[in-house]
Each structure stands twice: as structure tokens, then as C-alpha cells.
C-alpha atoms as a printed R data frame, in Angstrom:
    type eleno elety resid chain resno       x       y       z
1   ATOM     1    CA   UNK     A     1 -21.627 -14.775  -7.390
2   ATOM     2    CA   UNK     A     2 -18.279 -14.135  -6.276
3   ATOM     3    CA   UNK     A     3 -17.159 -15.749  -2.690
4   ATOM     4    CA   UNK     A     4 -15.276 -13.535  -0.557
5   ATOM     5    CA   UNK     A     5 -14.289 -14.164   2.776
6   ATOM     6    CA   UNK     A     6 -11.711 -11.933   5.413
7   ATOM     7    CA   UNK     A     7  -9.903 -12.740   8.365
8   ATOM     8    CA   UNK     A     8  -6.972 -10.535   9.740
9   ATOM     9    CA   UNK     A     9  -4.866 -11.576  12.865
10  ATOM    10    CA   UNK     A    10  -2.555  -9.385  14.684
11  ATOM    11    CA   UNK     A    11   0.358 -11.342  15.822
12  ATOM    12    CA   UNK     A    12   2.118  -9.803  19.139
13  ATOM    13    CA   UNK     A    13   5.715  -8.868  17.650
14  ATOM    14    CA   UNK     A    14   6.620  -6.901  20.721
15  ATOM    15    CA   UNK     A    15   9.077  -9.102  21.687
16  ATOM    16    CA   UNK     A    16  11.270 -11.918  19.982
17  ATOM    17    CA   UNK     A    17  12.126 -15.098  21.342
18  ATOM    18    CA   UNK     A    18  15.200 -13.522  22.972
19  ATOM    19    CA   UNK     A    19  13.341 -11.020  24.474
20  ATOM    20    CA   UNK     A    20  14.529  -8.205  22.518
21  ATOM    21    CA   UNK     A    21  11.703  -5.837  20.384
22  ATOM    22    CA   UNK     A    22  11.838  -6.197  16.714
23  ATOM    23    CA   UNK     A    23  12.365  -2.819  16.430
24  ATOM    24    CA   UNK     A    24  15.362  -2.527  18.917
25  ATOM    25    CA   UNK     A    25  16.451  -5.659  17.273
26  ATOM    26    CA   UNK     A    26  17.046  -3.612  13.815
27  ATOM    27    CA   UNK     A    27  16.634  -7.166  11.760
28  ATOM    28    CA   UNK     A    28  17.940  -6.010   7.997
29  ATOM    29    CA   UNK     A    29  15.614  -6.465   5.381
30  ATOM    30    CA   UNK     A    30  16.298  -9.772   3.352
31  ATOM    31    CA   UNK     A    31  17.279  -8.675  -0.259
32  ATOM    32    CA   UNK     A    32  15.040  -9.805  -3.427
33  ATOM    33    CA   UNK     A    33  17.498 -12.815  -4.311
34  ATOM    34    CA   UNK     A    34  16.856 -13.689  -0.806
35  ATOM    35    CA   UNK     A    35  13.128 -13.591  -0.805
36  ATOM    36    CA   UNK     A    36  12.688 -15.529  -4.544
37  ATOM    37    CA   UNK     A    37  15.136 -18.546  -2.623
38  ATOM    38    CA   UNK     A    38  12.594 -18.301   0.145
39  ATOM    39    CA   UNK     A    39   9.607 -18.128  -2.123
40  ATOM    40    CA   UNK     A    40  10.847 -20.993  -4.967
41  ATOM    41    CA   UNK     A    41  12.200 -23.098  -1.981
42  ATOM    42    CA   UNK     A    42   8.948 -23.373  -0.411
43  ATOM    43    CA   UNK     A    43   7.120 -24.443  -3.609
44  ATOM    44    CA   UNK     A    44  10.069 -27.001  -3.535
45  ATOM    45    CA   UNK     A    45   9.122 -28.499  -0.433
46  ATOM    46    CA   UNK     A    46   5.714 -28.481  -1.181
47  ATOM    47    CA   UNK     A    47   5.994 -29.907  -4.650
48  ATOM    48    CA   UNK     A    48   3.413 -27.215  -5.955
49  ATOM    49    CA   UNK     A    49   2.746 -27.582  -9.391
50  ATOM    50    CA   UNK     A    50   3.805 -24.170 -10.503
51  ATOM    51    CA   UNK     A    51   5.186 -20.307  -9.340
52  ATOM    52    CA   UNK     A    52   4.513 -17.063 -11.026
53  ATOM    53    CA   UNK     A    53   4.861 -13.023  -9.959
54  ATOM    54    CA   UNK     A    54   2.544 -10.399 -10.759
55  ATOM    55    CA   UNK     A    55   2.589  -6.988  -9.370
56  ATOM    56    CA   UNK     A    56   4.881  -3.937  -9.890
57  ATOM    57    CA   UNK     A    57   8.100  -6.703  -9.829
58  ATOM    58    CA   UNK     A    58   6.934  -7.542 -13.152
59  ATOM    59    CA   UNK     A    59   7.232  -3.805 -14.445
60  ATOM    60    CA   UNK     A    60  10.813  -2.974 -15.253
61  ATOM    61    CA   UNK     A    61   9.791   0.769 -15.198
62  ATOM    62    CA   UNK     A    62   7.759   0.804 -11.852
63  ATOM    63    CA   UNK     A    63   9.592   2.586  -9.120
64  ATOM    64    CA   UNK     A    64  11.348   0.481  -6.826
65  ATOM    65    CA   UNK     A    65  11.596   0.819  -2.891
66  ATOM    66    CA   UNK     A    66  11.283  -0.931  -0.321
67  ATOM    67    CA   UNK     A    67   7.394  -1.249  -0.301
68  ATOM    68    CA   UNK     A    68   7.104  -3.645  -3.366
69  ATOM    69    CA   UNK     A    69   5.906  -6.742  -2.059
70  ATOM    70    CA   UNK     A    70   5.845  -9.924  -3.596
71  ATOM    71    CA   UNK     A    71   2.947 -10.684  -5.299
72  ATOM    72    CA   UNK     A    72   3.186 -14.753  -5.830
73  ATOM    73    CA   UNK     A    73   0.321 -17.484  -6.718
74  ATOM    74    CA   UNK     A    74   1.638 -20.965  -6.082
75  ATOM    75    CA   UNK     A    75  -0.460 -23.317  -8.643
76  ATOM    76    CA   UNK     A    76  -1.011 -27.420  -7.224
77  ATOM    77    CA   UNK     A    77  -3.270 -29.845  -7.049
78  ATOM    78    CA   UNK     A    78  -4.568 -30.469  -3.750
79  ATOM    79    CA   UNK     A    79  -5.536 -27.209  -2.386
80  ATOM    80    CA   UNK     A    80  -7.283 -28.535   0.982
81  ATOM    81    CA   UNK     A    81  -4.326 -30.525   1.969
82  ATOM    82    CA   UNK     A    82  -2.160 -27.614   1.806
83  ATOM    83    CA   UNK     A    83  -4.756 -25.743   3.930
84  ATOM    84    CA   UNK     A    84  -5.091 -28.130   6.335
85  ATOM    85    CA   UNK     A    85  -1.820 -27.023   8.522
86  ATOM    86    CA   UNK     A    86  -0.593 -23.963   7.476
87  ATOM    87    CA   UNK     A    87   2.751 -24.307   9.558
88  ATOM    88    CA   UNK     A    88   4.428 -24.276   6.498
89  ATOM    89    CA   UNK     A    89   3.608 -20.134   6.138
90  ATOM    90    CA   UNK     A    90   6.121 -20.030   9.218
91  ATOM    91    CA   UNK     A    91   8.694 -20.737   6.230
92  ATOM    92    CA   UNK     A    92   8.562 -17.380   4.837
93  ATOM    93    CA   UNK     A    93   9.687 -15.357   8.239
94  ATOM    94    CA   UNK     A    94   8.183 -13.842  11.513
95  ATOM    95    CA   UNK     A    95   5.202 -11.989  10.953
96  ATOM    96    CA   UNK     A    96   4.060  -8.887  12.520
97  ATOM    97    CA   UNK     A    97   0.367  -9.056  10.714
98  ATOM    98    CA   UNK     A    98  -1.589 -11.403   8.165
99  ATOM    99    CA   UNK     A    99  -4.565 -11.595   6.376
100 ATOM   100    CA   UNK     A   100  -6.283 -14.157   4.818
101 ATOM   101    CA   UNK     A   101  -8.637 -14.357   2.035
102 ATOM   102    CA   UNK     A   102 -11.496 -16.071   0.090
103 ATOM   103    CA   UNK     A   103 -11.288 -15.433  -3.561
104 ATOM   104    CA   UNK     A   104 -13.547 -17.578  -5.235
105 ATOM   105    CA   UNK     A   105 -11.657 -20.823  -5.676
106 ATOM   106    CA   UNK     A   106  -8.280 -19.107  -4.557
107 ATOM   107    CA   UNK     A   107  -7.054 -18.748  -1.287
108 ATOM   108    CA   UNK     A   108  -4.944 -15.353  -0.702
109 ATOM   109    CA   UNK     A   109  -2.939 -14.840   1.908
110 ATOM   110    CA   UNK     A   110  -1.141 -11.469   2.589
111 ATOM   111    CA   UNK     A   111   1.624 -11.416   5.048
112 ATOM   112    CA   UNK     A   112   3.893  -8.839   6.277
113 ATOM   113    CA   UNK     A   113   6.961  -9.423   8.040
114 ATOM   114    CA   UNK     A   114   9.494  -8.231  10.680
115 ATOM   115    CA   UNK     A   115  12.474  -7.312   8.471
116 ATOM   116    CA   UNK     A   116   9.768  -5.048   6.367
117 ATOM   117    CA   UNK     A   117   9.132  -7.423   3.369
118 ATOM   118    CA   UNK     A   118   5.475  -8.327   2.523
119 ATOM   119    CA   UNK     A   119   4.398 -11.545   0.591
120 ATOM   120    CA   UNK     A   120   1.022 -11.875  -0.852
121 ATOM   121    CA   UNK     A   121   0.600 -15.328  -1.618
122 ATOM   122    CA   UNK     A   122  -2.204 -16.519  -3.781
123 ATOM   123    CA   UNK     A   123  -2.892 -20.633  -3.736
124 ATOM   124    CA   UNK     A   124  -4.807 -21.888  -6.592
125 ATOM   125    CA   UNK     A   125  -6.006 -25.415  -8.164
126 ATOM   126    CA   UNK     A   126  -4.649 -26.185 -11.142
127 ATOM   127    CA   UNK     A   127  -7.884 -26.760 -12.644
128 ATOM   128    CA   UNK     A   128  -8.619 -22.705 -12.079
129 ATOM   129    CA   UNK     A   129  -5.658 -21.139 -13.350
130 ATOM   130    CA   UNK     A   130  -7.456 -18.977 -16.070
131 ATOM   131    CA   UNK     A   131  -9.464 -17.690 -12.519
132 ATOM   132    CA   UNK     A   132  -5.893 -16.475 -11.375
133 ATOM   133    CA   UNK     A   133  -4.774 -15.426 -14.788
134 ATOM   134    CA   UNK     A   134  -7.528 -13.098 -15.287
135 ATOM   135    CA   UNK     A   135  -7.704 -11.087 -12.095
136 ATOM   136    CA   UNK     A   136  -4.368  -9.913 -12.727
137 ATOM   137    CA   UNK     A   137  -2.510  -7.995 -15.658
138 ATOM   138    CA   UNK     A   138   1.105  -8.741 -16.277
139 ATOM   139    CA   UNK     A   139   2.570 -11.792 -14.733
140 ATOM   140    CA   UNK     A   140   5.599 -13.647 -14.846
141 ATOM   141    CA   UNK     A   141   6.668 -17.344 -14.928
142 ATOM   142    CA   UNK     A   142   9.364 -18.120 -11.934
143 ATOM   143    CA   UNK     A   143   8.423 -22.217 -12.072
144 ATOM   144    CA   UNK     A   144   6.450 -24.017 -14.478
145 ATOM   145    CA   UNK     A   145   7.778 -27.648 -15.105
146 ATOM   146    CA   UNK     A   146   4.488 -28.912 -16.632
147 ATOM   147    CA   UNK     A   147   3.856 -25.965 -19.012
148 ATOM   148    CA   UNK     A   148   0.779 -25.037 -17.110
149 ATOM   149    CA   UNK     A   149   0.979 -21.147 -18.066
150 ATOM   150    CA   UNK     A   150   1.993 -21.724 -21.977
151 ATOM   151    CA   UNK     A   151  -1.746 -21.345 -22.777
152 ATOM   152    CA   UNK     A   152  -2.247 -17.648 -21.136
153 ATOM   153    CA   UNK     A   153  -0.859 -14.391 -22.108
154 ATOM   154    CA   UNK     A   154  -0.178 -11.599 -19.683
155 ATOM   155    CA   UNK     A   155  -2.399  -8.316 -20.275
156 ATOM   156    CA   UNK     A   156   0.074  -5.241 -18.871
157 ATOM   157    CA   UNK     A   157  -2.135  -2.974 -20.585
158 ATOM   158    CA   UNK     A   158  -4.794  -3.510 -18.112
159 ATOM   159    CA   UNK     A   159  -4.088  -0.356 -16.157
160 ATOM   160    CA   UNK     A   160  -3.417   1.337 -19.587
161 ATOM   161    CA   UNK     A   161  -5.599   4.426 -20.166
162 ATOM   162    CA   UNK     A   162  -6.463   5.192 -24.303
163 ATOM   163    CA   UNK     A   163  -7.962   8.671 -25.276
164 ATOM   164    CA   UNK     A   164 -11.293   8.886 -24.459
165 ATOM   165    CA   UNK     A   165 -14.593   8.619 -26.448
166 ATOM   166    CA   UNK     A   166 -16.866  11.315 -26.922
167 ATOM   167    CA   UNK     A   167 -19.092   9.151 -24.870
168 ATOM   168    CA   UNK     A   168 -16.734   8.190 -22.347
169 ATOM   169    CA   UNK     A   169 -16.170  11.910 -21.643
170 ATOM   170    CA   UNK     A   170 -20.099  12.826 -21.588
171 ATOM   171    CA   UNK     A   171 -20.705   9.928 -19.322
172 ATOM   172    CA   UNK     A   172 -17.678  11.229 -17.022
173 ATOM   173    CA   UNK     A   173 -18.711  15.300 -16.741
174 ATOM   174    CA   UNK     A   174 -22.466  13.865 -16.102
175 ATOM   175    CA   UNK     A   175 -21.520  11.491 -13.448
176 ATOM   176    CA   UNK     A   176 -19.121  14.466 -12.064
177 ATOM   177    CA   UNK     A   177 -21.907  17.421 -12.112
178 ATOM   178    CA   UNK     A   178 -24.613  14.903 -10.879
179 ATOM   179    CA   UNK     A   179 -22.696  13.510  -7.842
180 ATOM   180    CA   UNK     A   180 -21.695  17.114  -6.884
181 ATOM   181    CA   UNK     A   181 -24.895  17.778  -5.871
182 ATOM   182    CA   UNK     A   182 -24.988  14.599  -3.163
183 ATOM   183    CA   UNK     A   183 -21.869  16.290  -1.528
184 ATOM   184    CA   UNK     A   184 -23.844  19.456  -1.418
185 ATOM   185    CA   UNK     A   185 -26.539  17.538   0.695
186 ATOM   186    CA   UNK     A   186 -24.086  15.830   2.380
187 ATOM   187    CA   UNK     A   187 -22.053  19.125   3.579
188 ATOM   188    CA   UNK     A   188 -25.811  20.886   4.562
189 ATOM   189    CA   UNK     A   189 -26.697  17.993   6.769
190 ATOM   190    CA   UNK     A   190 -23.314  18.359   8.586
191 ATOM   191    CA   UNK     A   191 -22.477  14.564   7.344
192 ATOM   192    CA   UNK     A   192 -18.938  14.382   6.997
193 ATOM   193    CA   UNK     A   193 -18.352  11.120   6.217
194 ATOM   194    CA   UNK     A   194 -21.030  11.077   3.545
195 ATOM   195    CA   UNK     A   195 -19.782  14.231   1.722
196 ATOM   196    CA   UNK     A   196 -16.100  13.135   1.565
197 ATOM   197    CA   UNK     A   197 -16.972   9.577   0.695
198 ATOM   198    CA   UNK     A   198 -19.049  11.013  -2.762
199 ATOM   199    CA   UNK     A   199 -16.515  14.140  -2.996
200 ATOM   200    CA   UNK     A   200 -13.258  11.611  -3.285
201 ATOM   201    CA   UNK     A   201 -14.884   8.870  -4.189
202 ATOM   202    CA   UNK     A   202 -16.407   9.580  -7.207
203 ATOM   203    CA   UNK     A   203 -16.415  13.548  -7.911
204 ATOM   204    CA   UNK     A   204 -12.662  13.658  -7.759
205 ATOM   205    CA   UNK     A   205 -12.081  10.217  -9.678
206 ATOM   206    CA   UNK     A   206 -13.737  11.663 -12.591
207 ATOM   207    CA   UNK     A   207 -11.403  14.583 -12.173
208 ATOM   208    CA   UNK     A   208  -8.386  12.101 -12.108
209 ATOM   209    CA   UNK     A   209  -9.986  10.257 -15.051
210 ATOM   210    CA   UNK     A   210 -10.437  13.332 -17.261
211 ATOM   211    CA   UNK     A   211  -6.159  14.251 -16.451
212 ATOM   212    CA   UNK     A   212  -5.459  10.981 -17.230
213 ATOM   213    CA   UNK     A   213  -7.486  11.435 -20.514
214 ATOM   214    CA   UNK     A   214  -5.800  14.486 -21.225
215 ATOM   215    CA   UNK     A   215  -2.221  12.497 -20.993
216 ATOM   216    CA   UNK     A   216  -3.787  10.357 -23.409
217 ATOM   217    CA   UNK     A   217  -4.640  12.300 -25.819
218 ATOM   218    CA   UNK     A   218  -0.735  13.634 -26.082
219 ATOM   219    CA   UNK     A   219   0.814  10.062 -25.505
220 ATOM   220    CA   UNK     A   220  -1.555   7.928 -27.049
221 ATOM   221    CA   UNK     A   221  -2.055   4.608 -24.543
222 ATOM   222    CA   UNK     A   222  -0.385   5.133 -21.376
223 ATOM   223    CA   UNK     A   223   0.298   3.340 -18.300
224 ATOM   224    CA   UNK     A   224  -1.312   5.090 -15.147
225 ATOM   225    CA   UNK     A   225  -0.801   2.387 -12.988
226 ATOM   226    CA   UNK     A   226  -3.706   1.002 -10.964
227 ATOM   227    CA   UNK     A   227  -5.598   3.967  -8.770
228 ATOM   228    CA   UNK     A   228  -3.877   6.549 -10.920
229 ATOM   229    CA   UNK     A   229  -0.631   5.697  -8.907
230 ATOM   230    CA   UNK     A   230   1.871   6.579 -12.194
231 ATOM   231    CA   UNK     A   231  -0.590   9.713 -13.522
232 ATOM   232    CA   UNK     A   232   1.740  12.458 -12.354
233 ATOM   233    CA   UNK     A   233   4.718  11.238 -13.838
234 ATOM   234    CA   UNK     A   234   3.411  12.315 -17.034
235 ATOM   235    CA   UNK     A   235   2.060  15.718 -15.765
236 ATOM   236    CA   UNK     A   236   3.302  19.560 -14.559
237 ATOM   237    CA   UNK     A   237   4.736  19.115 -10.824
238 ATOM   238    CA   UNK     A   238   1.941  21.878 -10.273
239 ATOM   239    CA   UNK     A   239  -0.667  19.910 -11.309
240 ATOM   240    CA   UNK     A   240  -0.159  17.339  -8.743
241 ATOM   241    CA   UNK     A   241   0.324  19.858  -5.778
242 ATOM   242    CA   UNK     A   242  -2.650  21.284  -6.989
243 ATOM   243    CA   UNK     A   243  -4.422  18.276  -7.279
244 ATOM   244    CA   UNK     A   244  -3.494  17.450  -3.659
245 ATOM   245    CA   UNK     A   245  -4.419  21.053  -2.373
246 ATOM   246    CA   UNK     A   246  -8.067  19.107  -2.755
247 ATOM   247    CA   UNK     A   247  -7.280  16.654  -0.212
248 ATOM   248    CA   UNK     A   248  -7.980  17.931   3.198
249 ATOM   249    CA   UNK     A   249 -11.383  16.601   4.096
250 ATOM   250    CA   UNK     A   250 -10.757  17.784   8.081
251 ATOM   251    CA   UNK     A   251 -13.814  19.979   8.692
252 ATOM   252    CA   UNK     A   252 -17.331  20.660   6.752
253 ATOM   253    CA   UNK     A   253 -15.592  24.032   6.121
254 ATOM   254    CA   UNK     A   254 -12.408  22.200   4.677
255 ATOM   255    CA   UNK     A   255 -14.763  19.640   2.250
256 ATOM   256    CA   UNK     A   256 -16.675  23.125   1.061
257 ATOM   257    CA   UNK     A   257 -13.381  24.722   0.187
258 ATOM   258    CA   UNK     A   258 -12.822  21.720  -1.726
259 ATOM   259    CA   UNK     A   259 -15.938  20.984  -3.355
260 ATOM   260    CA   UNK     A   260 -15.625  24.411  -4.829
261 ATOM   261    CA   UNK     A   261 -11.749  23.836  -6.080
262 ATOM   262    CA   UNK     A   262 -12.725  20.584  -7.754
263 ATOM   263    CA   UNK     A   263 -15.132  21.790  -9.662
264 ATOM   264    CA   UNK     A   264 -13.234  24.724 -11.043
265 ATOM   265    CA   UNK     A   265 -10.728  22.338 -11.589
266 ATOM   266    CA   UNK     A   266 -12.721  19.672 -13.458
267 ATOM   267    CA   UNK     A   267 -14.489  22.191 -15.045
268 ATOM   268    CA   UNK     A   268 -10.846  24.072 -16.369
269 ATOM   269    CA   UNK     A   269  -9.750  20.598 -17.566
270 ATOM   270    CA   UNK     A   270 -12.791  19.071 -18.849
271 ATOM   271    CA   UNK     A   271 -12.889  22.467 -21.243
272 ATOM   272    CA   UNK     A   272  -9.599  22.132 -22.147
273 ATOM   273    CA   UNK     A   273  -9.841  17.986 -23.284
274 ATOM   274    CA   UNK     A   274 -12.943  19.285 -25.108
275 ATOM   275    CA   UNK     A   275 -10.925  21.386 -27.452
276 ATOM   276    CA   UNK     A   276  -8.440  19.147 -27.739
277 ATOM   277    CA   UNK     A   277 -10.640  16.549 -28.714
278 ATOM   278    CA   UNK     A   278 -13.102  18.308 -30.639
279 ATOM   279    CA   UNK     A   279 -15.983  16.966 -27.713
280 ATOM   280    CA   UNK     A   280 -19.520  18.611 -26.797
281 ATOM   281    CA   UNK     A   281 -18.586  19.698 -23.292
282 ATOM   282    CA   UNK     A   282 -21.896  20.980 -21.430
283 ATOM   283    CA   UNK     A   283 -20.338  24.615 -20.436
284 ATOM   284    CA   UNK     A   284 -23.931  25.928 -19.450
285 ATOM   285    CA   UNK     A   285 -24.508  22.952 -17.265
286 ATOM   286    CA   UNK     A   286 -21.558  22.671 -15.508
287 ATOM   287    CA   UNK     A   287 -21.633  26.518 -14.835
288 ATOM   288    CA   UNK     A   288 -25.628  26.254 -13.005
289 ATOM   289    CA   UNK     A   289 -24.035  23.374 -10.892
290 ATOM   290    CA   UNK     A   290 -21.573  25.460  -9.875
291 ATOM   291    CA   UNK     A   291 -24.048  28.190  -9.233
292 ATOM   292    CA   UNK     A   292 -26.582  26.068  -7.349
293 ATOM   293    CA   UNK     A   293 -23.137  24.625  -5.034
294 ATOM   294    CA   UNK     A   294 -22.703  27.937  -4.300
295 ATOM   295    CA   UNK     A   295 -25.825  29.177  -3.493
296 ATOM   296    CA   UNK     A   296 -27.135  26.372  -1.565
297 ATOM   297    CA   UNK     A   297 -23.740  26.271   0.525
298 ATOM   298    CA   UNK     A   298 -23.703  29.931   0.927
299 ATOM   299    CA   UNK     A   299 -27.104  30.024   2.482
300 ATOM   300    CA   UNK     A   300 -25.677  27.227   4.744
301 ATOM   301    CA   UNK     A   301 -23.296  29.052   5.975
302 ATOM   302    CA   UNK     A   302 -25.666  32.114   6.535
303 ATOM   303    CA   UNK     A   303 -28.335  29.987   8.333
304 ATOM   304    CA   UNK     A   304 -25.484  28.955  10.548
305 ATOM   305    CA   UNK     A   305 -24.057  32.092  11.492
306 ATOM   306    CA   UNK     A   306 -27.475  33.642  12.382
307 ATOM   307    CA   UNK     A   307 -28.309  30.397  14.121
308 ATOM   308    CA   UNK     A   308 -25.316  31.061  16.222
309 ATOM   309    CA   UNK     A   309 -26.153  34.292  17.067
310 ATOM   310    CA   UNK     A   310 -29.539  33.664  18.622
């Protein structure tokens, strides 16, 4: 079983040691030559073992802005001395929030600071490298003396999507039609949280699973990025604003008008990936879920008019 443990502190930023806010203060944001120095200096003074990067820094064609943090394990051998007094963090800059992490034999901790850059710094024993290696996809090598990383190959495909299976896709429409019905219930019982959790959560991953399928199938493997971050690069401007149109989850009203677009939507694309890829899509059943969303909501909404009436 995995061990996880959290703990977040809120450090009180209002103020520097001058007195002045941070945010008065306008402290510039140290430049990415400037944060490697900070980061490979550190592992210097430390004498850790090794220093590699994963993240989006290792993708030459992910977006850059100032939001890319700095995703950084620092390999050694003696992981509770370095835990012992973590003064040494201090090295990296003032920060306005941390968290820190239990990841099985790794230690994470994820640090954002006052000029805007953000470190997340994984320490791991040398002994549990492949641990490290394997929770992430593409990585790159900033420090490795000893060779430590020469066994391991990066996966970048990890986030990849291929064309789907015929099973894939009859195990996504299923999971789709079947969890509609739990957002039904959930909108009937006036349980907001509930309805939206199964309604984005699942329902409308599928959806974002059967576009990214449907890229796919005219690319071949693609690169969607993890959550579906990079799937609208590769699709009509319209389909993301009308993807988004599904978004507003404000009001049992607002999460019916939704249900209802998402599954014309699924059901328009599913079709459409069926054809494409010669796949059984279940037209008949997808059309009496549809039918039994509407009539079961509709009623809803009757019973709740009269109600208000009496």
C-alpha cells in the first residue's frame, strides 16, 4: 500500500523584513538561468548524489509562461539527515506557501515563492530511484556524476493518447450512459455537489476521452498532455468553446442544462468516432438514456413548480 502523507503551511508574506508588502515591493521574477544556479547550487552544498527535471521544462513544445514550475528530484544517500533541519529550503527564496508530502519512500516538497516561481522538489534515496523514475514520464539529467540515471529511460509518451479499441470505446459510452443516470439522482435530490462531482468527473471525462480519440484517429499517437491540458490544440476553436459552454455547474438548473448538452454532445461525437472507426456504437441505448434524463428531470421540474404553488 502506498504511504501518503500532507501537510500545508501558510507562511505570513504580508510584510518583508523591511516592512514593505511583497506585493508593493514588486520583487521581479528570477529568470530560469537564475533558478537552475539556485537549484544545482543547492545540490552542491548538500553534496546530493544526483539532479534531474521532469515536468513541462522537459517538453520543448509545451507552452511556456510564467506558471511552469520546476519540477526537480534531488537523488542522495541519507535521506533522514537531510530531513532533519530543513533550513536549507530557506536557500531557494521567501515563500508565500508550501506543502509537504509523503510519497512512499520520497519526500515531496512543493514550494511557491514571492517573486512568482514555484519549485517542487522531490528527495529520494538512491536505493529507490526506479520509485522516482516511474511516477513520472519524461525527465531530464541536470547532475549525475555517478551515472545513477544511465540505467532508466524516460517515457514522454505517457500522456500520449493512441486510437482507441473497439473495446476501449464500448467500455467508455457504457461508463458514460451508466453514470448519467447517478447525476440524474443526484440533480432530483437537489444534491449539488454530488451531481457535478459524477457530471465532470466522470460523464464529461469520457466525453474528453472520446475527442481525444477522435484526434487520434487523424494523427495517429498524440500528446494531450496530462488532464487533457494540450487536447484543443489539435481541435476546431469551436469545439473548445463549446466544450466549455458545459462548465457552469452554478445552480441545479445550470447542471440540468448541462447534463442535457453533454450528452448530445457525447452522443454527436461518439457517432461520429464510430464511423470513423468502423465501431458498434449503441445508438438505441444512448437515445433511451437520453429519454429517461429527460423524462425523469422534466417531471422534476413539474413536481417543483406545482409544489411551489401550493
Amino acid at each position: 500500500m502506498k504511504k501518503f502523507q500532507q501537510t500545508v503551511r501558510f507562511i505570513d508574506m504580508s510584510s518583508t523584513e523591511s516592512g514593505v508588502s511583497t506585493k508593493k515591493a514588486g520583487i521581479p521574477m528570477r529568470t530560469e538561468t537564475e533558478m537552475f544556479d539556485v537549484i544545482l547550487q543547492t545540490a552542491k552544498v548538500l553534496q546530493v548524489d544526483a539532479v534531474a527535471m521532469s515536468g513541462s521544462r522537459t517538453n520543448p513544445k509545451a507552452p511556456k509562461d510564467e506558471f511552469q514550475d520546476y519540477d526537480v528530484v534531488y537523488i542522495m544517500e541519507d535521506l533522514d539527515g537531510l530531513i532533519a533541519d530543513l533550513a536549507w529550503l530557506n536557500r531557494f527564496g521567501k515563500r508565500l506557501i508550501e506543502q509537504y508530502n509523503v510519497l512512499e519512500h520520497r519526500r515531496l516538497y512543493l514550494m511557491l515563492f514571492e517573486d512568482g516561481n514555484r519549485i517542487d522538489l522531490t528527495l529520494c534515496p538512491k536505493e529507490h530511484i526506479k520509485e522516482w523514475v516511474d511516477s513520472e514520464a519524461d525527465f531530464t539529467v541536470l547532475n549525475d556524476p555517478q551515472g545513477l540515471f544511465v540505467p532508466y529511460a524516460p517515457t514522454p509518451k505517457r500522456y500520449w493518447t493512441a486510437p482507441a479499441s473497439a473495446t476501449d470505446f464500448d467500455k467508455s459510452c457504457n461508463e458514460f450512459w451508466w453514470v448519467s443516470t447517478y447525476v440524474v439522482k443526484g440533480i432530483c435530490r437537489k444534491q449539488i455537489i454530488y451531481a457535478t462531482d459524477h457530471l465532470y468527473g466522470i460523464c464529461q471525462q469520457e466525453l474528453l476521452k472520446i475527442l481525444a480519440w477522435k484526434v487520434a484517429r487523424d494523427r495517429g499517437v498524440v500528446d494531450i498532455g496530462k488532464n487533457y491540458k494540450y487536447l484543443f490544440n489539435y481541435l476546431p476553436a469551436e469545439k473548445e468553446k463549446e466544450f466549455s459552454a458545459l462548465l457552469d455547474f452554478s445552480s441545479l438548473d445550470k447542471i440540468t442544462q448541462s447534463l442535457f448538452a453533454t450528452m448530445q454532445l457525447f452522443h454527436q461525437e461518439a457517432q461520429y468516432l464510430a464511423q470513423k472507426m468502423g465501431f458498434k456504437y449503441e445508438k438505441e441505448v444512448a437515445e433511451k438514456m437520453m429519454r429517461y434524463a429527460k423524462k425523469k428531470l422534466l417531471n422534476h421540474i413539474e413536481n417543483k413548480e406545482h409544489n411551489s404553488k401550493l
